[in-house]
C-alpha atoms as one frame of an Amber mdcrd trajectory, in Angstrom:
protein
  27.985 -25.857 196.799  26.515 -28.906 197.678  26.188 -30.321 201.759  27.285
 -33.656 202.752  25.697 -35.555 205.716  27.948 -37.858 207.399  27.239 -39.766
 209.955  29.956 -42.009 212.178  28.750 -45.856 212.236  32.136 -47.341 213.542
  33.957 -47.313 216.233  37.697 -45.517 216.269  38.991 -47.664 218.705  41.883
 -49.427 217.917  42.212 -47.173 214.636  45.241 -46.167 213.262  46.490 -42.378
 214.776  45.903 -41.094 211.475  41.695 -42.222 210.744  41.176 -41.208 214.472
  43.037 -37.521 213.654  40.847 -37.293 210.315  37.593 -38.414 212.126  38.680
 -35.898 214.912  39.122 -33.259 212.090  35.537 -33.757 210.286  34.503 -32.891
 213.786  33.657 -36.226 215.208  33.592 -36.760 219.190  30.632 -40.033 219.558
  29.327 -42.600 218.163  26.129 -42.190 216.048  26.638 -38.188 215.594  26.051
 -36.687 212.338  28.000 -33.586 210.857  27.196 -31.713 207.705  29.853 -30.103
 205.570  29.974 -28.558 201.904  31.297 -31.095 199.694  34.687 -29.719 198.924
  38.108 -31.701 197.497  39.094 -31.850 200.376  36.329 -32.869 202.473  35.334
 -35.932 200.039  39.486 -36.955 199.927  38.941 -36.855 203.673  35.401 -39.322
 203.691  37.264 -41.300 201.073  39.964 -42.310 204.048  37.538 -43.365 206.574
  34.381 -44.614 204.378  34.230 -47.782 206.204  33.500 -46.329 209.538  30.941
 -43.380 208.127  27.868 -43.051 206.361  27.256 -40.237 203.849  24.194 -39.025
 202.384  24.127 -36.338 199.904
């Protein structure tokens, strides 16, 4: 399966309770960090929620 780098470019403040519990649940704690995840339904439906405060590179 394919691996997803995604990196937070955005601040969650003032962020709906539901981006911040998704950005919390890709495994996001700072600004600038970069996780890596396989690219799963689920994981893309999550990116797909919060694209305008992440980067992703394939």
């Amino acid at each position: 399966m394919a691996k997803v780098k995604i990196t937070q470019v955005r601040s969650i403040i003032g962020r709906p309770k539901r981006q911040k519990d998704t950005m919390k649940s890709l495994g996001f704690r700072k600004m600038n960090q970069t996780v890596e995840h396989e690219a799963t339904p689920q994981i893309l439906g999550m990116i797909a929620k919060i694209k305008h405060l992440v980067k992703v590179e394939e």
